[in-house]
C-alpha positions in Angstrom: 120.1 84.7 104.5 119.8 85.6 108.3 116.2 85.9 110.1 117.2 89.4 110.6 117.1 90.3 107.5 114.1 91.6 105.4 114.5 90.6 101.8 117.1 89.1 99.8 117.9 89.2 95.7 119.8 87.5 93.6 120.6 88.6 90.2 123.7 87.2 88.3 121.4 85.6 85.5 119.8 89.0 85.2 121.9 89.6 82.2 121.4 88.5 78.5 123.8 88.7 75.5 123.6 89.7 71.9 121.3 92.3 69.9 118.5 92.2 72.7 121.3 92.1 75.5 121.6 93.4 78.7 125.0 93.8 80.5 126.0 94.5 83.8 127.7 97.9 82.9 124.2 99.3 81.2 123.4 98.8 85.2 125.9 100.3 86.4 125.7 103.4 84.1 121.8 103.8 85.4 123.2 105.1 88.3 122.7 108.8 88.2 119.2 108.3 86.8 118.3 106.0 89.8 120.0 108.7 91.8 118.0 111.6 90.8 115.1 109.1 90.3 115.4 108.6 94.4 115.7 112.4 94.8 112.7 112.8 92.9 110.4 110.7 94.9 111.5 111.7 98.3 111.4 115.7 97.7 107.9 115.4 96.4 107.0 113.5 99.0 108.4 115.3 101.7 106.4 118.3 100.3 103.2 116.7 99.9 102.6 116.7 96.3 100.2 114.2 95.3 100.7 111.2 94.7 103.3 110.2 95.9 102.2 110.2 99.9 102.7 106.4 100.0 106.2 107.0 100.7 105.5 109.1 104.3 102.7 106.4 105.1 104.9 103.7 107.5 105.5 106.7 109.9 102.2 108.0 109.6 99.9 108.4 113.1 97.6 105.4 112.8 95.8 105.4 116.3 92.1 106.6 114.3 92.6 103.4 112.5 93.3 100.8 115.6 90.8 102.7 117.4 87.9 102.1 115.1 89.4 98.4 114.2 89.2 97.7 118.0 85.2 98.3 117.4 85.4 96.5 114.5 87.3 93.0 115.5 84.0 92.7 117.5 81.8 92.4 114.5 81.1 88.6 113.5 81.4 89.4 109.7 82.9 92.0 107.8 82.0 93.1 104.5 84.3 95.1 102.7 83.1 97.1 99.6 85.4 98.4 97.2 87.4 97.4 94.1 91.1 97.8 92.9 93.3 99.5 95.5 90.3 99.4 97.6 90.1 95.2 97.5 93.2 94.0 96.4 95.6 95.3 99.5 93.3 93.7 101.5 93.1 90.2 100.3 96.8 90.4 100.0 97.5 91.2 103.2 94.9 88.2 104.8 96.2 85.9 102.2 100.0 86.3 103.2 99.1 86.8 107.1 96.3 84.7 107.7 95.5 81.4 107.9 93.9 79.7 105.1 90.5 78.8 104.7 89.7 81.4 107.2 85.7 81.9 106.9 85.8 78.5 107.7 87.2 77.9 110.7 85.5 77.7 114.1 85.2 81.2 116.2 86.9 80.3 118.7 90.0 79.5 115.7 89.7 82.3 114.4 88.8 84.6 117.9 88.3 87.4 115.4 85.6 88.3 112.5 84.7 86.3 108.9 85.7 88.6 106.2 84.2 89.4 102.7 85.2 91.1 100.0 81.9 92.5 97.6 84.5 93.7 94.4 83.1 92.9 91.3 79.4 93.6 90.0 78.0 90.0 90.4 74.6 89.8 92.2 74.8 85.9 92.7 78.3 86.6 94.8 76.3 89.6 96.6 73.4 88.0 97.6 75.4 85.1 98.8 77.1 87.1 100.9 74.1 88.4 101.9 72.8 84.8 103.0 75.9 83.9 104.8 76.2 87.0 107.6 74.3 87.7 110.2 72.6 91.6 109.8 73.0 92.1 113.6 76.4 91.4 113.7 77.7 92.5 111.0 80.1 95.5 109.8 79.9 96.8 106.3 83.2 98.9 105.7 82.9 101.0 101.9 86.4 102.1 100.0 85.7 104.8 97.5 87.4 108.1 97.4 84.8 110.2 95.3 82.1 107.3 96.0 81.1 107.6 92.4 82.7 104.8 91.1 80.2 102.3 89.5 81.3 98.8 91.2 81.4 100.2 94.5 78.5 102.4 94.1 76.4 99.7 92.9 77.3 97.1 95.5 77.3 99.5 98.3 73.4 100.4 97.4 72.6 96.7 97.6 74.0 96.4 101.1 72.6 99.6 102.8 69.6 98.7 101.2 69.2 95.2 103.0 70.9 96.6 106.0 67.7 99.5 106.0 65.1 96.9 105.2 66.4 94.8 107.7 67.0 96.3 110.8 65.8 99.7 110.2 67.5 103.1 109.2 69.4 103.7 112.8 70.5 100.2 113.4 72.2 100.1 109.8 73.6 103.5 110.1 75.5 102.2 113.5 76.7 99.0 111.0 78.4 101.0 108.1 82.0 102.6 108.2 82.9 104.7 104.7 86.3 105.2 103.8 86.4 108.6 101.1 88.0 111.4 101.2 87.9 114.5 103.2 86.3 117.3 101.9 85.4 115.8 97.9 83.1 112.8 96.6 79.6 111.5 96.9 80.4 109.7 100.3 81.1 112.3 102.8 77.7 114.1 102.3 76.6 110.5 103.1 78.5 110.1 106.1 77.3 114.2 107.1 73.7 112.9 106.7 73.6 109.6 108.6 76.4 109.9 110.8 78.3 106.8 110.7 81.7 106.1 111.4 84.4 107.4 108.8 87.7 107.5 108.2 89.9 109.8 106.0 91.8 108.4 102.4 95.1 110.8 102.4 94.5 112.9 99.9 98.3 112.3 98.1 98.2 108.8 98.1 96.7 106.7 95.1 94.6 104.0 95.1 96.9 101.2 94.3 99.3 102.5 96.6 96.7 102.5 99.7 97.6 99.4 101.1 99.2 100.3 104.4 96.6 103.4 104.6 93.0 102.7 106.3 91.9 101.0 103.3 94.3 97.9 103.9 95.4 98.7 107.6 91.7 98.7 109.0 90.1 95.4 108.0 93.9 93.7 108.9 93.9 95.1 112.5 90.2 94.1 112.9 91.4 90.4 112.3 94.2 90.4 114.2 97.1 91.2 112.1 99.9 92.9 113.6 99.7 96.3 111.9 102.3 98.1 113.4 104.5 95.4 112.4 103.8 95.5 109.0 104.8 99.4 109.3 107.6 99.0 111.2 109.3 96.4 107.9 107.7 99.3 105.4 109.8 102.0 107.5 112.8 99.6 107.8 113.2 98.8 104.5 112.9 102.3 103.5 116.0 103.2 105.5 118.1 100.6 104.5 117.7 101.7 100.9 118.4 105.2 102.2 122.0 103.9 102.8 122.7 102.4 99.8 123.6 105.3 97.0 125.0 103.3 94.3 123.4 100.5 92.4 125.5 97.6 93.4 124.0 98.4 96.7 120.9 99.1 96.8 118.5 96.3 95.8 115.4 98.2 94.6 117.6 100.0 92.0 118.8 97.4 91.0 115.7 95.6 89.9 114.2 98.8 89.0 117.1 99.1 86.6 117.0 95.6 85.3 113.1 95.8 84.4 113.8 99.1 82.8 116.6 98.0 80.3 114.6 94.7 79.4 112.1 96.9 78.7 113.8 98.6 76.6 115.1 95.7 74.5 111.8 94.4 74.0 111.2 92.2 76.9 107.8 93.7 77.9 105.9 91.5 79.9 107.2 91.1 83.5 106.1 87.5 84.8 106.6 87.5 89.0 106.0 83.9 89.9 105.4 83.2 93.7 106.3 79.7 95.3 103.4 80.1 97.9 100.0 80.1 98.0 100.1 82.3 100.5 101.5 84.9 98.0 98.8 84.4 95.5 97.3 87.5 96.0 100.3 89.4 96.5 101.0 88.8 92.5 97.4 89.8 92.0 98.3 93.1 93.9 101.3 93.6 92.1 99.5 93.4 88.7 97.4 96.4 89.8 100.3 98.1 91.1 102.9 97.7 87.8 100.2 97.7 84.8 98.2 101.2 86.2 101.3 102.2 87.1 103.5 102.3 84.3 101.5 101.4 81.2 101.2 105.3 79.9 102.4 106.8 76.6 102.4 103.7 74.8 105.1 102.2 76.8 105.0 99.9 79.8 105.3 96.0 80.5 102.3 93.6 81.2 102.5 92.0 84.6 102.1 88.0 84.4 101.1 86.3 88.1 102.2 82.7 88.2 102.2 80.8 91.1 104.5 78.3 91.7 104.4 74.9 91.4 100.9 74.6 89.7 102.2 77.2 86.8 104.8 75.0 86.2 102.5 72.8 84.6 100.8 75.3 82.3 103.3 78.0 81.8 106.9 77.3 82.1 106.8 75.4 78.6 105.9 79.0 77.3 108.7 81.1 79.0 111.5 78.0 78.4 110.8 77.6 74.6 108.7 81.2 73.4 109.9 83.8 72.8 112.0 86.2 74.7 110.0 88.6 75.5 109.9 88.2 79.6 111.2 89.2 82.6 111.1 86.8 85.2 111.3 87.4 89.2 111.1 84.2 91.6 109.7 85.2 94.6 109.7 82.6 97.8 109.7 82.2 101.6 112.9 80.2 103.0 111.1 78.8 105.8 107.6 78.1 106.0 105.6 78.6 109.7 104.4 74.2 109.8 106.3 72.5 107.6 105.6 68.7 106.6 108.1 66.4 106.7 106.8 63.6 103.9 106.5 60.0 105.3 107.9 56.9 104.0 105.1 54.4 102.3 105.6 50.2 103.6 103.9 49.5 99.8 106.7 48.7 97.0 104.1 50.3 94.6 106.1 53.5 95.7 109.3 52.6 95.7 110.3 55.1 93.1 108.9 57.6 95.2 111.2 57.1 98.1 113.5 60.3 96.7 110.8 62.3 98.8 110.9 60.1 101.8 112.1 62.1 105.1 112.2 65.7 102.9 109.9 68.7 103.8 107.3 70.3 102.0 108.6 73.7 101.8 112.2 71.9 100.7 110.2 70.6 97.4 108.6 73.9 96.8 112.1 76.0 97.2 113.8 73.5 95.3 110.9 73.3 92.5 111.6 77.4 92.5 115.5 77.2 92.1 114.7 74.2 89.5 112.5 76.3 87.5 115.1 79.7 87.9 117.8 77.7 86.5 115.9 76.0 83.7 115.4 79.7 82.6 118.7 80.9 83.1 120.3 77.8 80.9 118.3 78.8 77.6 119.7 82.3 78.5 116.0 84.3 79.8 116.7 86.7 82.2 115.7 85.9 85.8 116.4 87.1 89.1 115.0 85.7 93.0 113.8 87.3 95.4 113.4 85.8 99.0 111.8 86.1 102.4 113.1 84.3 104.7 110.1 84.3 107.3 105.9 85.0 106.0 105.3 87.4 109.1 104.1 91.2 109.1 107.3 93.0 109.5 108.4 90.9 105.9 105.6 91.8 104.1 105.5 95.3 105.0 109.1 95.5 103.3 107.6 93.9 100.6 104.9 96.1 99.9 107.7 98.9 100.3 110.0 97.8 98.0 107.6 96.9 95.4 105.5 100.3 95.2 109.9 101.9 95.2 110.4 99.7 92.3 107.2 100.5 90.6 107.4 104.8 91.3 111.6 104.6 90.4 110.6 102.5 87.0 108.0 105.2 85.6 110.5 107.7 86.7 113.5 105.6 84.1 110.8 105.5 81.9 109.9 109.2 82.2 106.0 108.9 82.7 104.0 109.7 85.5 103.5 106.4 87.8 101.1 108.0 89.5 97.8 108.5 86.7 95.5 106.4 85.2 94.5 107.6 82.0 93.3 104.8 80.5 91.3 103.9 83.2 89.1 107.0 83.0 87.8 106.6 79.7 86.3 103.4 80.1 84.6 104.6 83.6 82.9 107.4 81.2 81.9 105.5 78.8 80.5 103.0 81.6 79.3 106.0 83.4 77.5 107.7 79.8 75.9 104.0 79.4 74.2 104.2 82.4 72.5 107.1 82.1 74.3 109.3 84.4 74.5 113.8 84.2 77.2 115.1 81.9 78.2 111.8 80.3 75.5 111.9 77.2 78.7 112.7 74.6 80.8 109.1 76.1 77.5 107.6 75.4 77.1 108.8 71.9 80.8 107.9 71.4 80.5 104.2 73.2 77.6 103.6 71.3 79.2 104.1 67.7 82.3 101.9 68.8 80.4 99.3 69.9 78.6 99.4 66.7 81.6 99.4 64.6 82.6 96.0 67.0 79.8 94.7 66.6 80.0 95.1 62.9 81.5 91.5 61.9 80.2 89.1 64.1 79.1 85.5 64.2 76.5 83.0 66.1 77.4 79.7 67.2 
């Protein structure tokens, strides 16, 4: 694959044979659904309907958010407070573009803030955040479109809390940045009354499709991650599918097709395994991404993360010898940024080990990747690869393109909306009738009774 080029997939053992079989010509007859799938996605967006914003967002007018990220990079710490679309873009995008172990290294290493991320509802992981930073110098940033909901809510309290009791009412105010929406939600009354900093969520683009918004483009910039690159790939990638109007051509139809019809014939879990740590939390993204996305109507396909090589040794067992029931993607980087070549050992204890003598680090992984792609493809499970060939911003902007294309054209085959959450809201009702709050009492009643009836059989040990 040349440098110049963005992404690059390989699918010829994409196809399986007999009752559960998928042929190349069922690919090639998706065609005019992927072709009205693509019309579908860009007329909507082009006129603003909601939801599907995501697709405008790499030629979007960003200054706002370097602006304020220019204040922010001279923070010491940042704590971001949010969860789902508002966490995971994030610590995908400083996994993949940052150096590891980050927190850790010296200031003048990292010559831009520590970073934390206050998801979950854990009060050990709060308050040791809270003992780590310094309350003078650092930036709390909250994600939450309508600022109601319960995670964020409930770790945002704790932080403006200690930020108040700490350094006073005015000092915290000039310490917090919200991210909400507009006009709606309990967090732009809050930014009305105190005054601190703010930024806007677009209004038609979802939460797990916010990455290259404020919520993901904000804290990146502030660390020195090159933004407009990561744009630039998202808008780049979008064009070149723009040329390619058949299947055969155009790579995200084709994988959007192929999940689809595996889908169809049963295979409904979709396992993307990444051969880098540095992808680790891309796959985490991803699950977000595919399982809100198209899990509706009682269809869908659970996402599987794996990360490759250490899944090799826990998983691969499963998806040579189980059943068929998977859809696998192989996703690595061709070249690495500091590679290690292995050195040769003088002691004979070794001596069996001197295959690995003189070979690279990255070489092992990629070959451990096509290793475990062929294995697959030799007891006939469905595989295809997908490749980088360099980690940097402009890459993984065209990543984050192509997958959230994939994702959208997928729901569209599978004719749901990719864009809802359904099954998310109840359980945030029932959380939200559980702990107390206005116009909830009937989730409560109705929580309560199904708990009961779980509760109903249970055992001590």
């Amino acid at each position: 694959m040349s440098e110049k080029s963005l992404l690059s997939l390989a699918y010829g053992a994409a196809f399986t044979e007999g009752e559960h079989g998928v042929a190349f010509s069922d690919l090639e007859g998706l065609t005019p659904r992927l072709q009205s799938g693509d019309a579908w996605l860009r007329e909507n967006a082009a006129a603003g309907k909601s939801g599907f914003g995501w697709m405008n967002l790499p030629k979007r007018n960003v200054d706002d958010i370097q602006t304020l990220a220019r204040w922010l990079a001279t923070r010491e710490s940042i704590v971001q407070v949010g969860i789902g679309g508002s966490s995971l873009g994030n610590l995908m995008l400083h996994n993949a573009l940052l150096p590891s172990y980050w927190n850790e290294l010296s200031p003048a290493k990292r010559n831009a803030p520590r970073f934390f991320m206050a998801d979950n509802v854990d009060p050990a992981e709060n308050r040791m955040i809270w003992e780590l930073i310094n309350p003078e110098s650092v930036a709390v940033v909250v994600v939450s479109k309508s600022g109601s909901t319960a995670e964020t809510a409930a770790n945002f309290l704790f932080f403006w809390e200690k930020l108040r009791d700490t350094l006073g009412e005015v000092a915290a105010r000039e310490r917090i940045i919200v991210i909400t929406d507009k006009d709606k939600g309990i967090l732009r009354p809050f930014v009305e009354e105190t005054g601190c900093k703010s930024l806007v969520l677009p209004e038609d683009v979802g939460g797990r499709f916010s990455v290259l918004t404020c919520v993901g483009l904000l804290s990146a910039w502030a660390l020195g991650i090159d933004c407009q690159a990561l744009l630039a790939g998202a808008a780049s990638l979008d064009e070149n599918l723009q040329k390619y109007r058949t299947v055969l051509e155009n790579p995200a139809w084709i994988l959007a097709g192929l999940n689809f019809l595996h889908m169809e014939k049963g295979r409904n879990i979709n396992v993307l395994m990444s051969y880098s740590d540095a992808m680790e939390r891309f796959g985490e993204w991803f699950a977000q991404l595919w399982g809100e996305s198209l899990g509706k109507a009682g269809k869908g396909s659970t996402p599987v993360r794996a990360l490759g090589a250490i899944d090799q040794h826990s998983q691969i067992q499963l998806y040579t010898s189980g059943p068929d029931d998977k859809f696998y993607t192989i996703l690595t980087i061709e070249q690495g940024q500091k590679d290690i070549a292995l050195p040769a050992a003088p002691e004979k204890a070794f001596a069996k080990l001197s295959y690995l003598y003189g070979k690279s680090m990255d070489g092992l992984r990629n070959f451990e990747a096509a290793a475990t792609a062929a294995a697959l493809h030799k007891v006939k499970r469905p595989v295809v690869s997908l490749s980088i060939p360099i980690l940097d911003a402009r890459r993984v902007g065209a990543l984050i393109q192509f997958y959230e294309y994939i994702t959208a054209l997928t729901g569209y085959l599978m004719e749901i909306d990719p864009f809802d959450q359904p099954g998310v809201e109840q359980g945030k009702n029932y959380t939200y009738g559980l702990m107390g709050r206005a116009g909830f009492e009937t989730d409560a009643e109705e929580v309560k009774a199904l708990s009961a009836k779980i509760d109903e059989r249970s055992v001590a040990f």
